[in-house]
ChimeraX commands (.cxc) that place a marker at each C-alpha (Angstrom):
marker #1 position -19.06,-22.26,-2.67 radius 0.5
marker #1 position -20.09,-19.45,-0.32 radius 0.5
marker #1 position -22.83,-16.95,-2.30 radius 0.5
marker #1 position -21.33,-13.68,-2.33 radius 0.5
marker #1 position -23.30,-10.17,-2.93 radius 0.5
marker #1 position -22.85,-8.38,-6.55 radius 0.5
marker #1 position -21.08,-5.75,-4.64 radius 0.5
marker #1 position -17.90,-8.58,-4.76 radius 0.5
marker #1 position -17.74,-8.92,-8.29 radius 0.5
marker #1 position -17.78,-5.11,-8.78 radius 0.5
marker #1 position -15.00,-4.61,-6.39 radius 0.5
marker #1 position -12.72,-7.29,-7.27 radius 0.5
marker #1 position -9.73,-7.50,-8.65 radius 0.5
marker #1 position -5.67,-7.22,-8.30 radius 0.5
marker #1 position -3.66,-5.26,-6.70 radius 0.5
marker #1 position -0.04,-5.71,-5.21 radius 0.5
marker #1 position -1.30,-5.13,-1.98 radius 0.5
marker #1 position -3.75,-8.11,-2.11 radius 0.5
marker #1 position -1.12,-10.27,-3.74 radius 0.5
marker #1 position 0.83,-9.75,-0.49 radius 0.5
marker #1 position -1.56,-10.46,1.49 radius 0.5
marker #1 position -2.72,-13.47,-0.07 radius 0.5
marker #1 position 0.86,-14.60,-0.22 radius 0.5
marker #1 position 1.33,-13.16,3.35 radius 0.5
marker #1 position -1.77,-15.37,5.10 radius 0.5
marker #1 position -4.58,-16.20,3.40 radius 0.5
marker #1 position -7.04,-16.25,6.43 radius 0.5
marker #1 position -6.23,-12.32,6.52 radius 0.5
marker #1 position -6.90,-12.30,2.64 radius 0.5
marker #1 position -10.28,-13.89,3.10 radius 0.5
marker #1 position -11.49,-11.20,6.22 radius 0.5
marker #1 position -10.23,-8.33,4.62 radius 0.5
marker #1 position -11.73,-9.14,0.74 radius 0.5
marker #1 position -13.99,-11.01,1.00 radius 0.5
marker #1 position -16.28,-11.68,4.53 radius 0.5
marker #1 position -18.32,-8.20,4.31 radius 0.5
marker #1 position -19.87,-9.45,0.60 radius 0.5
marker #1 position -20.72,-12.99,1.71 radius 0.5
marker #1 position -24.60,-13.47,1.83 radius 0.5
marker #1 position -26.02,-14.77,5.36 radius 0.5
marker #1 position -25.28,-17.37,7.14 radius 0.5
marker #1 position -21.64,-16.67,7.35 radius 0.5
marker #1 position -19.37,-18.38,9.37 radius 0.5
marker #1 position -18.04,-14.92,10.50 radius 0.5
marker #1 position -19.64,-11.51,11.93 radius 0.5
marker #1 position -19.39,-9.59,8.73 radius 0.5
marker #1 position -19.77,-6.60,11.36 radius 0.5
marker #1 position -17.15,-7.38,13.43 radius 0.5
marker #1 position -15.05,-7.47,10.58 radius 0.5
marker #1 position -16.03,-4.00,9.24 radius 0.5
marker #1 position -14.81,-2.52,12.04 radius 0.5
marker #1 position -12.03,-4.41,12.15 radius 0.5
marker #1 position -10.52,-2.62,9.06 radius 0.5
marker #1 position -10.62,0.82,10.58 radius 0.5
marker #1 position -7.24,-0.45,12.56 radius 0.5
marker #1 position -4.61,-0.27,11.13 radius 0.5
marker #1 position -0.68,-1.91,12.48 radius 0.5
marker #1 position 2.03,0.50,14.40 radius 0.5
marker #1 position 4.79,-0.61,11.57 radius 0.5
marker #1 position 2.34,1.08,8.53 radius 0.5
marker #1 position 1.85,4.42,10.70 radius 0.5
marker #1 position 5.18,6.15,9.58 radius 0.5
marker #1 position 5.21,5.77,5.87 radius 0.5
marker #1 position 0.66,6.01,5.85 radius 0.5
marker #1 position 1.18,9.70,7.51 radius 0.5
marker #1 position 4.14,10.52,5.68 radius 0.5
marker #1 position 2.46,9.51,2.52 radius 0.5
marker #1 position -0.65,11.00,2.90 radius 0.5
marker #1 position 1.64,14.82,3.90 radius 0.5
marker #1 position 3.42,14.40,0.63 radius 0.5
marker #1 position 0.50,13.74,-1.63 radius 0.5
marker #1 position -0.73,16.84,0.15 radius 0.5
marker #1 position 2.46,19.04,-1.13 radius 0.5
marker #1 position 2.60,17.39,-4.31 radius 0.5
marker #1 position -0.89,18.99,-4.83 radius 0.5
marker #1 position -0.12,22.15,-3.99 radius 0.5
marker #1 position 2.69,21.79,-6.73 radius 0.5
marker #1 position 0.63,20.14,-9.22 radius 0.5
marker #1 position -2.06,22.97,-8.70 radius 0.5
marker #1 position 1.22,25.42,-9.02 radius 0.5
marker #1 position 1.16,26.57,-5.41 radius 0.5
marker #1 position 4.23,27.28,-3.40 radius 0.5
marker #1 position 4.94,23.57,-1.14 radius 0.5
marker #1 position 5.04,24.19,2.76 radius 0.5
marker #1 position 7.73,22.50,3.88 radius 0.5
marker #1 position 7.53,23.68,7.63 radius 0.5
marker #1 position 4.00,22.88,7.57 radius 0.5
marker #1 position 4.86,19.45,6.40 radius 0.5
marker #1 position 6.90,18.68,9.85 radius 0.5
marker #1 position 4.41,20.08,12.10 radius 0.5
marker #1 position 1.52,18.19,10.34 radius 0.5
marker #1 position 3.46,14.86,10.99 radius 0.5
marker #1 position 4.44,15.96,14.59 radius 0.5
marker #1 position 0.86,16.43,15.17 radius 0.5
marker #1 position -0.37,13.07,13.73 radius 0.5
marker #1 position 2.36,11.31,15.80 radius 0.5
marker #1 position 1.17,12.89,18.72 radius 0.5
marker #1 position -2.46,12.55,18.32 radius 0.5
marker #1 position -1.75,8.46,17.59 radius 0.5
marker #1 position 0.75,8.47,20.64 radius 0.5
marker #1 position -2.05,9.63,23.14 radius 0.5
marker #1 position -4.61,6.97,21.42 radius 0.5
marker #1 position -2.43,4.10,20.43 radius 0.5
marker #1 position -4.38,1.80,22.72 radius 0.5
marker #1 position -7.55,2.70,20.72 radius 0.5
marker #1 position -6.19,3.06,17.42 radius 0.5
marker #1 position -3.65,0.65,16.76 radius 0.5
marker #1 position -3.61,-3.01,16.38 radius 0.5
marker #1 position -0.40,-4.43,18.65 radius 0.5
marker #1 position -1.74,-1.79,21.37 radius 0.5
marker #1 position -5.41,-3.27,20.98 radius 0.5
marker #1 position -4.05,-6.79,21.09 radius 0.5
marker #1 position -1.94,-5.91,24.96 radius 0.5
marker #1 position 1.23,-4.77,23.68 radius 0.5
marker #1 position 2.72,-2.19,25.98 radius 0.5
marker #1 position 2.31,1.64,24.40 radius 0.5
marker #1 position 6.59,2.39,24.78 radius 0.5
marker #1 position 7.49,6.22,24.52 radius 0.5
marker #1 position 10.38,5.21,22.86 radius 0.5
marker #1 position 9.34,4.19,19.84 radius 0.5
marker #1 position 6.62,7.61,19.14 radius 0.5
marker #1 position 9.58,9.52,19.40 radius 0.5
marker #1 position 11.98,7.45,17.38 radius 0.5
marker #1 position 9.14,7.65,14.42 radius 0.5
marker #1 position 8.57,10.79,14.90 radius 0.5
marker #1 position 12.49,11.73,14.32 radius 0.5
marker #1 position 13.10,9.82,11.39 radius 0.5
marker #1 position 9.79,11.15,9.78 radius 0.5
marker #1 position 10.99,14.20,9.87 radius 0.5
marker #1 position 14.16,13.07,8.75 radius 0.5
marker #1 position 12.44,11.49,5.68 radius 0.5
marker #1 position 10.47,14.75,4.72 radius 0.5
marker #1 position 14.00,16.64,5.14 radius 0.5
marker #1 position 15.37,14.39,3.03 radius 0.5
marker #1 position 12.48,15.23,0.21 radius 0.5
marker #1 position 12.51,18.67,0.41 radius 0.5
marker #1 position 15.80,19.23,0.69 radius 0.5
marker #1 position 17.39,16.50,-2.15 radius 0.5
marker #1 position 14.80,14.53,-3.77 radius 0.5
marker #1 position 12.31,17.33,-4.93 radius 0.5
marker #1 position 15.04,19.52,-6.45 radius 0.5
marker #1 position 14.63,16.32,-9.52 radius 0.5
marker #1 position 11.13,16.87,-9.99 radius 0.5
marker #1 position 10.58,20.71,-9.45 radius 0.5
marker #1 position 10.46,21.11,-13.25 radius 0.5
marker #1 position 8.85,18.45,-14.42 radius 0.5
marker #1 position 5.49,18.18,-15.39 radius 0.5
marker #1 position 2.66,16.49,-13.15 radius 0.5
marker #1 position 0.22,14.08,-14.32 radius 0.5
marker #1 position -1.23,12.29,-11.08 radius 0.5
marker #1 position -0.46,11.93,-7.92 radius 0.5
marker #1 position -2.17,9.25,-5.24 radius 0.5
marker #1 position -5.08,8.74,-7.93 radius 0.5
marker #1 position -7.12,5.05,-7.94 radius 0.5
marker #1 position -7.33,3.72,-11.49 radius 0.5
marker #1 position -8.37,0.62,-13.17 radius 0.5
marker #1 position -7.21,-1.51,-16.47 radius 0.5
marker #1 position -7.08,-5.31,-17.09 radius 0.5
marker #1 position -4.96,-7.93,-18.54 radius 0.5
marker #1 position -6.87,-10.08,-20.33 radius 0.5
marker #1 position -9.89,-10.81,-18.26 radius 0.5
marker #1 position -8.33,-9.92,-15.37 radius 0.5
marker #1 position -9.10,-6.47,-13.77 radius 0.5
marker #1 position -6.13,-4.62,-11.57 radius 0.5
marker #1 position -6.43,-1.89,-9.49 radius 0.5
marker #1 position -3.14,0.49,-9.11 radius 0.5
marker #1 position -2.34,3.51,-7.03 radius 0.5
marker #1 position 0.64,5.29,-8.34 radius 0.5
marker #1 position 2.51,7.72,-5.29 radius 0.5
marker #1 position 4.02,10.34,-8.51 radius 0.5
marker #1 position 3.41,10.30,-12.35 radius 0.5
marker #1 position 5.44,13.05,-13.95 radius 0.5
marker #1 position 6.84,13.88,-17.34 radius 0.5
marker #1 position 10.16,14.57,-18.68 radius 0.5
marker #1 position 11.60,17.59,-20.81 radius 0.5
marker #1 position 12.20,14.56,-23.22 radius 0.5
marker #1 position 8.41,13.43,-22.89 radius 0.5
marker #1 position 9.01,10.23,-21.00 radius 0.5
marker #1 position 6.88,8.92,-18.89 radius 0.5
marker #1 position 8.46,8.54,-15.09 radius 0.5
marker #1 position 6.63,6.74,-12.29 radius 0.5
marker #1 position 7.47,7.19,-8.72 radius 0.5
marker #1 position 7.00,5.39,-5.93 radius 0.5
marker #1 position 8.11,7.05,-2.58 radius 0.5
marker #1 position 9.29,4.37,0.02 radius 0.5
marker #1 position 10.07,5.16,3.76 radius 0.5
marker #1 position 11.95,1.77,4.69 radius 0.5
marker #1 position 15.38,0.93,4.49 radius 0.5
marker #1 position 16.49,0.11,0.66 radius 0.5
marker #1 position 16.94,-3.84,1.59 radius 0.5
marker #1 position 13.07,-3.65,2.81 radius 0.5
marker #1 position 12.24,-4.80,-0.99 radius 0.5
marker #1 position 9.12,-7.50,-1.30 radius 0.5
marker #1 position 8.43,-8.14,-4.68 radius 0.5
marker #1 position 8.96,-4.21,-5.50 radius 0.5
marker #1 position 9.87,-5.42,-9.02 radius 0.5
marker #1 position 6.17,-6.90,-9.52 radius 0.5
marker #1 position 4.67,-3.64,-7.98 radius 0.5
marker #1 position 6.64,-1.86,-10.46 radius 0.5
marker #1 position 6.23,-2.92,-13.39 radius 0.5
marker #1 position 2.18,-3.34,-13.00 radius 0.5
marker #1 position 2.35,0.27,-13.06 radius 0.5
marker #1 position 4.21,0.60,-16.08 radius 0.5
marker #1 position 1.28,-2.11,-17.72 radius 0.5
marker #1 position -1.08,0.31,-16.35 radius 0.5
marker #1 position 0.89,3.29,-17.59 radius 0.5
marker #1 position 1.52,1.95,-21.60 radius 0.5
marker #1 position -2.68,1.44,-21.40 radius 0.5
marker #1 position -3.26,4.88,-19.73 radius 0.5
marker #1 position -1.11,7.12,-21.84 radius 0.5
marker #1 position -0.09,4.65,-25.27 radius 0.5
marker #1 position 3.11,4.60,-24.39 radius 0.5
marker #1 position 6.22,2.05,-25.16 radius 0.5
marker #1 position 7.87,0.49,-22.33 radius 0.5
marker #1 position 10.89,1.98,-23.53 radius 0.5
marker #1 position 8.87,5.45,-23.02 radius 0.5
marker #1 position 8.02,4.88,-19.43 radius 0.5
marker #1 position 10.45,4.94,-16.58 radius 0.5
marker #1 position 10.19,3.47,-13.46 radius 0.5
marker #1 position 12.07,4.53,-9.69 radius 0.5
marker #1 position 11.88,3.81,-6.14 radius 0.5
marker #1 position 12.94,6.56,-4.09 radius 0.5
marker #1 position 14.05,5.95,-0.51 radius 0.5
marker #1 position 12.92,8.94,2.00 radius 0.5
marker #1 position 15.48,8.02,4.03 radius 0.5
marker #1 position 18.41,7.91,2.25 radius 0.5
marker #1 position 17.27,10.16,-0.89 radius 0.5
marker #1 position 18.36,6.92,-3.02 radius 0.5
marker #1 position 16.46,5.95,-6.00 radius 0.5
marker #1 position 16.49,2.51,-7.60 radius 0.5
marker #1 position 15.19,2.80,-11.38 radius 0.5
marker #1 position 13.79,-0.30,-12.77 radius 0.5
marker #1 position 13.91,-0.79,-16.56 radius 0.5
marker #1 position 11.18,-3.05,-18.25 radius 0.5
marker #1 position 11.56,-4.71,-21.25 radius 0.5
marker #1 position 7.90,-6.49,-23.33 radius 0.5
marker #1 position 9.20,-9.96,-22.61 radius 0.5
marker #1 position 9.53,-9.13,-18.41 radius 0.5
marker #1 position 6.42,-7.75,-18.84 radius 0.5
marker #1 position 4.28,-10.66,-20.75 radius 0.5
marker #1 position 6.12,-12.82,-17.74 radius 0.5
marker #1 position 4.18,-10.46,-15.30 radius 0.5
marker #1 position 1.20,-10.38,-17.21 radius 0.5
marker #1 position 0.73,-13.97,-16.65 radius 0.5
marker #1 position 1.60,-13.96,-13.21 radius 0.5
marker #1 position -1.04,-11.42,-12.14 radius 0.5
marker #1 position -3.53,-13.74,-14.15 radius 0.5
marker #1 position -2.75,-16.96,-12.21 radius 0.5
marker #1 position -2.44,-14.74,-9.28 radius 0.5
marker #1 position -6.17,-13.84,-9.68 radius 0.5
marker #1 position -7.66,-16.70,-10.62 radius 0.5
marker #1 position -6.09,-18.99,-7.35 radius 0.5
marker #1 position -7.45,-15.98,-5.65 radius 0.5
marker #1 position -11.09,-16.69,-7.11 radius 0.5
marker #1 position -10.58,-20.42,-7.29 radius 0.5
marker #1 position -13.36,-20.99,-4.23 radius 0.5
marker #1 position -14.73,-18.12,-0.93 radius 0.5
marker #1 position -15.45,-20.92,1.35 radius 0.5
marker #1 position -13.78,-20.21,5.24 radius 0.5
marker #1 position -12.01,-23.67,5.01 radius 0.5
marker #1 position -9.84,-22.89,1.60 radius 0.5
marker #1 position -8.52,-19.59,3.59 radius 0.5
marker #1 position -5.87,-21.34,5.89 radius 0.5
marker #1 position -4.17,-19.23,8.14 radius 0.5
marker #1 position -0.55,-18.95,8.74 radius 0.5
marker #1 position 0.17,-18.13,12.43 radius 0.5
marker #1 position 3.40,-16.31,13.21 radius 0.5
marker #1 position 3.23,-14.65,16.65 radius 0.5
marker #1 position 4.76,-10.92,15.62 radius 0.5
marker #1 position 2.57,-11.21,12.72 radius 0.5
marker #1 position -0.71,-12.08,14.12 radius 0.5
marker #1 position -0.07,-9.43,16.63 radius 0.5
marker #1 position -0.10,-6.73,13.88 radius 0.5
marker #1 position -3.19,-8.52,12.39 radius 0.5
marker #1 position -6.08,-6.37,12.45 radius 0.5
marker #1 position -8.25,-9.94,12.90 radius 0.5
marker #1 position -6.60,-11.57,15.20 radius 0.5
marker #1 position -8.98,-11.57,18.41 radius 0.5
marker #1 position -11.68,-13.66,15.52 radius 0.5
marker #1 position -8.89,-15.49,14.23 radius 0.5
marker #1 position -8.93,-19.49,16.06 radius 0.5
marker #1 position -5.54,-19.60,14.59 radius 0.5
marker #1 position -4.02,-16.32,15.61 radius 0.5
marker #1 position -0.94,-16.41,17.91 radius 0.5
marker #1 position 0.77,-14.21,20.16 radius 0.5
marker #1 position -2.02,-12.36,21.80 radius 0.5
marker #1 position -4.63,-12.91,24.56 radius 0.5
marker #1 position -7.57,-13.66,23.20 radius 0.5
marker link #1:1,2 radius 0.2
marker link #1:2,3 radius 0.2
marker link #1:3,4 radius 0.2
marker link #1:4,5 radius 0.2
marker link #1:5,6 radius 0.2
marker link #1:6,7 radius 0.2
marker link #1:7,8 radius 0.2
marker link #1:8,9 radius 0.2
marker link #1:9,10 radius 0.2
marker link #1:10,11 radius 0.2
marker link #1:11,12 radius 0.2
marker link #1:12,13 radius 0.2
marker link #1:13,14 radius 0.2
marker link #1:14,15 radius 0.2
marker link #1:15,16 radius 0.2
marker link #1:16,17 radius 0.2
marker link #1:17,18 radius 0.2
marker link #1:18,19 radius 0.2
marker link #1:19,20 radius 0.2
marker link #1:20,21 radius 0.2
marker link #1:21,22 radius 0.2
marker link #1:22,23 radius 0.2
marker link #1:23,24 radius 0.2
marker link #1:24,25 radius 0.2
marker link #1:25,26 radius 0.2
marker link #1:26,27 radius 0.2
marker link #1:27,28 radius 0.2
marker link #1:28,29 radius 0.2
marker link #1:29,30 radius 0.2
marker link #1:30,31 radius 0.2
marker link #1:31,32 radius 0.2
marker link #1:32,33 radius 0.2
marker link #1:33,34 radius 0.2
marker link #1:34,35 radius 0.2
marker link #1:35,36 radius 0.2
marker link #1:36,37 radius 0.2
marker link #1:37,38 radius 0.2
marker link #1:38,39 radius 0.2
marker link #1:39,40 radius 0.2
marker link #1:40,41 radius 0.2
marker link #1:41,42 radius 0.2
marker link #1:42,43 radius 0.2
marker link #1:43,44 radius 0.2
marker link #1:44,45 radius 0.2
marker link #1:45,46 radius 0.2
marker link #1:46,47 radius 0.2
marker link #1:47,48 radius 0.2
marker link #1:48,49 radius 0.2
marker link #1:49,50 radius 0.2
marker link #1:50,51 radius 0.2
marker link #1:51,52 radius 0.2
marker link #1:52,53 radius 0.2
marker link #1:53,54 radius 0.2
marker link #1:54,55 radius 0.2
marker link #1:55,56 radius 0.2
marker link #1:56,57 radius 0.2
marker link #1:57,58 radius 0.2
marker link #1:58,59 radius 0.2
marker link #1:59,60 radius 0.2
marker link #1:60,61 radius 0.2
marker link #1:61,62 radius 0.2
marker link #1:62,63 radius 0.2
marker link #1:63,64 radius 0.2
marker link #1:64,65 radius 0.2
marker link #1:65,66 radius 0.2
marker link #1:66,67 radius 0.2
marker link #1:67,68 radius 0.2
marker link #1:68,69 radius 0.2
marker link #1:69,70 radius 0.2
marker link #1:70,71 radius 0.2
marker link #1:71,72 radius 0.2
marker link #1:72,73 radius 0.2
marker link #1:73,74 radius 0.2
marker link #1:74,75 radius 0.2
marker link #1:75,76 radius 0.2
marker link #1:76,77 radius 0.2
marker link #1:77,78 radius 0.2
marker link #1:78,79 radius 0.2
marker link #1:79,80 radius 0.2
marker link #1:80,81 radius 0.2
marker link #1:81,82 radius 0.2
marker link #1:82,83 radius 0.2
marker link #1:83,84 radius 0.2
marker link #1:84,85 radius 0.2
marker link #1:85,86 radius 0.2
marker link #1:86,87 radius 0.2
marker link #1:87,88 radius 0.2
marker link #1:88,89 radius 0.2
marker link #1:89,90 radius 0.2
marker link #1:90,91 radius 0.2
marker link #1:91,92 radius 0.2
marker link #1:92,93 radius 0.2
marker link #1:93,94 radius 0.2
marker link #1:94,95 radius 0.2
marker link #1:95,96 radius 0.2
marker link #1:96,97 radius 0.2
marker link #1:97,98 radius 0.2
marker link #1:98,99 radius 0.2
marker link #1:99,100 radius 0.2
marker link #1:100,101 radius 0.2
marker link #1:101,102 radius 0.2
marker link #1:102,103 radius 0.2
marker link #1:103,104 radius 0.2
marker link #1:104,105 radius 0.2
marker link #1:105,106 radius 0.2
marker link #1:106,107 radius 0.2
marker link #1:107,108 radius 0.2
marker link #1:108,109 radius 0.2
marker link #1:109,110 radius 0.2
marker link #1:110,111 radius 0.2
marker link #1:111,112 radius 0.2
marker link #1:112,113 radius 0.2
marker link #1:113,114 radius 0.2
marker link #1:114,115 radius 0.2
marker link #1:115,116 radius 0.2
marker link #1:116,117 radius 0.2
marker link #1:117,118 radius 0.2
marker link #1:118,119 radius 0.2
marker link #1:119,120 radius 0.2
marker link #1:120,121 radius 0.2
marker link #1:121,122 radius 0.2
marker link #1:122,123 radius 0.2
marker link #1:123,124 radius 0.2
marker link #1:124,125 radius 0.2
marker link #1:125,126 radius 0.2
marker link #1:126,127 radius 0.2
marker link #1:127,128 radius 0.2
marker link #1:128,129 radius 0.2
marker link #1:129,130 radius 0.2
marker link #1:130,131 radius 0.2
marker link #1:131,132 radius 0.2
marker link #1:132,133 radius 0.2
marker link #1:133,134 radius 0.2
marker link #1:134,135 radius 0.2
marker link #1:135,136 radius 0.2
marker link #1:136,137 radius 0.2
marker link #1:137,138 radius 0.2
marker link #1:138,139 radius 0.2
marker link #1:139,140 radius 0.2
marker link #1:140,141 radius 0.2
marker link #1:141,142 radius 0.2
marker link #1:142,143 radius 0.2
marker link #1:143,144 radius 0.2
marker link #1:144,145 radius 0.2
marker link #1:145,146 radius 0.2
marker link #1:146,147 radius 0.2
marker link #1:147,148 radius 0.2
marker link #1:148,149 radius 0.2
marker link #1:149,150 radius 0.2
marker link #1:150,151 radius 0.2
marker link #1:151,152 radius 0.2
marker link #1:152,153 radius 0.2
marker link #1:153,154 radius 0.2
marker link #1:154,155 radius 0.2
marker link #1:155,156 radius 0.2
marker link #1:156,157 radius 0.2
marker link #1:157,158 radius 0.2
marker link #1:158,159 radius 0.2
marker link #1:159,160 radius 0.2
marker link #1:160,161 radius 0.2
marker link #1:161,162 radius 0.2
marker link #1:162,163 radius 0.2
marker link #1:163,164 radius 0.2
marker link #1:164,165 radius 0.2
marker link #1:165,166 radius 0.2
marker link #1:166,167 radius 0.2
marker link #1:167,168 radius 0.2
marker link #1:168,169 radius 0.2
marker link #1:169,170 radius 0.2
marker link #1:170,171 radius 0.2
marker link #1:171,172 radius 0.2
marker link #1:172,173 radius 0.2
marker link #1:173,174 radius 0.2
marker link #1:174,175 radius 0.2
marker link #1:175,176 radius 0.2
marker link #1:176,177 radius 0.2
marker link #1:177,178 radius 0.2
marker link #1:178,179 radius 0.2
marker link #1:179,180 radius 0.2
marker link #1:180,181 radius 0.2
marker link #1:181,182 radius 0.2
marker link #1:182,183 radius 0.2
marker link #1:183,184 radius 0.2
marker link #1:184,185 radius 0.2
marker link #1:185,186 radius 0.2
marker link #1:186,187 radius 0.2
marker link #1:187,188 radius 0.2
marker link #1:188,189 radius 0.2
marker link #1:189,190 radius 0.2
marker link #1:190,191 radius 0.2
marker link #1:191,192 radius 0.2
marker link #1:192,193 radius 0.2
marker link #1:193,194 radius 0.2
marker link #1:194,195 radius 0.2
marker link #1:195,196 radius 0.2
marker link #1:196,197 radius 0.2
marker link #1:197,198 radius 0.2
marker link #1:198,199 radius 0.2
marker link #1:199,200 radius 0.2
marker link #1:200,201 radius 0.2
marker link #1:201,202 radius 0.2
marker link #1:202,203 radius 0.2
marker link #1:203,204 radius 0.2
marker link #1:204,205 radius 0.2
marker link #1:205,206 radius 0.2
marker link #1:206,207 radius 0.2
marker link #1:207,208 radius 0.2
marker link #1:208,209 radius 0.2
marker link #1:209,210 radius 0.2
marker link #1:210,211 radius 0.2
marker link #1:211,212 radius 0.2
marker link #1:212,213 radius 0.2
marker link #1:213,214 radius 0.2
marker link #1:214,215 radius 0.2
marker link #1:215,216 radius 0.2
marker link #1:216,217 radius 0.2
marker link #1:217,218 radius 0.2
marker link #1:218,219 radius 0.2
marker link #1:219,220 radius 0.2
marker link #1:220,221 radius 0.2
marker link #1:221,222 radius 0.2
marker link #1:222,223 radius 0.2
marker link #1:223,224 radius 0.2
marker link #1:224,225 radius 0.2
marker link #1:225,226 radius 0.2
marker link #1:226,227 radius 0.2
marker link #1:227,228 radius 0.2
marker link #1:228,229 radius 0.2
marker link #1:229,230 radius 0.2
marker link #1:230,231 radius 0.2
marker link #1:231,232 radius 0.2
marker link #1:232,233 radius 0.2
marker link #1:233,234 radius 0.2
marker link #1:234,235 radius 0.2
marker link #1:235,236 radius 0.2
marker link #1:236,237 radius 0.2
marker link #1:237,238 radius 0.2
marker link #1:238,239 radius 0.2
marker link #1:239,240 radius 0.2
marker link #1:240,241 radius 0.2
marker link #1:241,242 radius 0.2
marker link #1:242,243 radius 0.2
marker link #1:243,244 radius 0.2
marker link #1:244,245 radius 0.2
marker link #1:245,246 radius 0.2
marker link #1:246,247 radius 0.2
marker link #1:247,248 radius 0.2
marker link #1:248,249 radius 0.2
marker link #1:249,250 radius 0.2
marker link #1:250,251 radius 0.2
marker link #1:251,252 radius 0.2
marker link #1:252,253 radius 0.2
marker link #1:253,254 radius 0.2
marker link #1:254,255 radius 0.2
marker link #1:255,256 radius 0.2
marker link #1:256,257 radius 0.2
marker link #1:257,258 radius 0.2
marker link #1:258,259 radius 0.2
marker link #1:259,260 radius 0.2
marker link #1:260,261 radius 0.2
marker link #1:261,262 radius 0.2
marker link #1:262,263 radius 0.2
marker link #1:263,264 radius 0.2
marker link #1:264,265 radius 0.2
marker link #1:265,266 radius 0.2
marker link #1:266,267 radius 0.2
marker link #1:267,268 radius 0.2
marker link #1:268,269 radius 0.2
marker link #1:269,270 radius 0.2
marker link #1:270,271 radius 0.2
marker link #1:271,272 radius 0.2
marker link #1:272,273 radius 0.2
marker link #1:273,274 radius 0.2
marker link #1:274,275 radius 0.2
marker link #1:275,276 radius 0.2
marker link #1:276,277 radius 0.2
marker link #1:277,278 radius 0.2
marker link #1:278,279 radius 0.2
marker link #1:279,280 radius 0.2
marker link #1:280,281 radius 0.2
marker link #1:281,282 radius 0.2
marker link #1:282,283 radius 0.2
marker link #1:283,284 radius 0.2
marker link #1:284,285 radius 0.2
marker link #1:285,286 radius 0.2
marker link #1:286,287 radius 0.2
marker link #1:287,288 radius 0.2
view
């Protein structure tokens, strides 16, 4: 098995957004976790690699910007500042533009010879604006009065002997004192992919974090687009089921770090928006 530094074992764990991966292509799931802790030789430039993972795909850019602009608002409301809703818009404008003029440098498909198409900068750039609309105008008029607990905040627990790593978009509480986490999605409602298992690893997280019941924590998806939210209800039986999952998750994750039990799965559109392609053999769909 590959020797890996201590750095690994202080950094690892689960989170949804490896479990995608890993279920997505495990080659990708093997350069992004775990190449820049493996001890020398390696049978891949731990470098390269590094800088790989400052790139990031064109189909992330949207809802990454629009993310990051909310948790900035949310802030100002949690520190009980006034939002900025015009301010919002232009910020996003201005990060569309700025990644419009250096799309060949800064995203993946563009690094990997896709043509740079006006058309779609300026359809982003409309329904962004769209989506933050949306929030100001509809969605935020639920939360206004609530109280605010985090926002965009890292945190840790484990399951067993498995640690997790979660990232919750909006923790708020109730006049009734209920819990309510809230995750903020920009795609269409049938984009779902495993949102359920997202979900409810935040409510684990959340009946650790603040002793609470599952029936004491609620759970929501709410669609930027749309202004739609889809509330999930958990009861201890679901979550037991999801428990266990996350632990068998982990440990196939863990089972070996050698290059050869990472297989990739080449799909051309995929590989394309793979950050690792060009030192992928496998990859697809690109000039190498």
């Amino acid at each position: 098995m590959g020797e890996l530094e201590s750095g690994f074992f202080r950094y690892n764990s689960w989170s949804f957004t490896r479990h995608r991966i890993w279920n997505r292509c495990k080659r990708q799931y093997y350069y992004d976790y775990i190449v820049s802790y493996l001890k020398p030789p390696a049978p891949v430039d731990a470098n390269k690699i590094r800088s790989l993972k400052a790139y990031n795909s064109r189909f992330v850019l949207q809802g990454q910007i629009i993310h990051d602009i909310l948790n900035e608002q949310i802030k100002l409301y949690c520190d009980k500042k006034p939002m900025d809703p015009a301010e919002a818009k232009s910020a996003y404008s201005r990060k569309i533009a700025r990644y419009k003029t250096m799309a060949e440098e800064m995203l993946t498909e563009y690094r990997h010879g896709e043509p740079v198409k006006e058309a779609f900068f300026t359809a982003i750039e409309e329904s962004g604006r769209s989506c933050l609309n949306t929030f100001f105008e509809d969605i935020w008029l639920d939360y206004h009065d609530r109280e605010c607990l985090r926002h965009e905040e890292f945190d840790k627990f484990t399951i067993g002997d498995t640690e997790v790593t979660v990232k919750v978009d909006f923790v708020s509480k109730d006049s009734k004192g209920n819990i309510i986490i809230t995750d903020w999605k920009t795609g269409g409602e049938s984009d779902e992919y495993e949102t359920e298992l997202q979900m409810a690893s935040y409510v684990i997280w959340a009946m650790q974090y603040y002793h609470k019941n599952p029936d004491e924590i609620k759970s929501e998806l709410v669609f930027l687009k749309t202004g739609k939210t889809h509330p999930y209800a958990f009861f201890e039986d679901q979550l037991r089921d999801v428990e266990e999952k996350i632990k068998t998750d982990f440990e196939e994750m863990n089972t070996s770090y050698e290059y050869e039990d990472f297989p990739a799965r080449p799909v051309p559109r995929e590989c394309i928006s793979c950050r690792f392609a060009k030192v992928c053999p496998e990859a697809k769909g690109l000039e190498k």
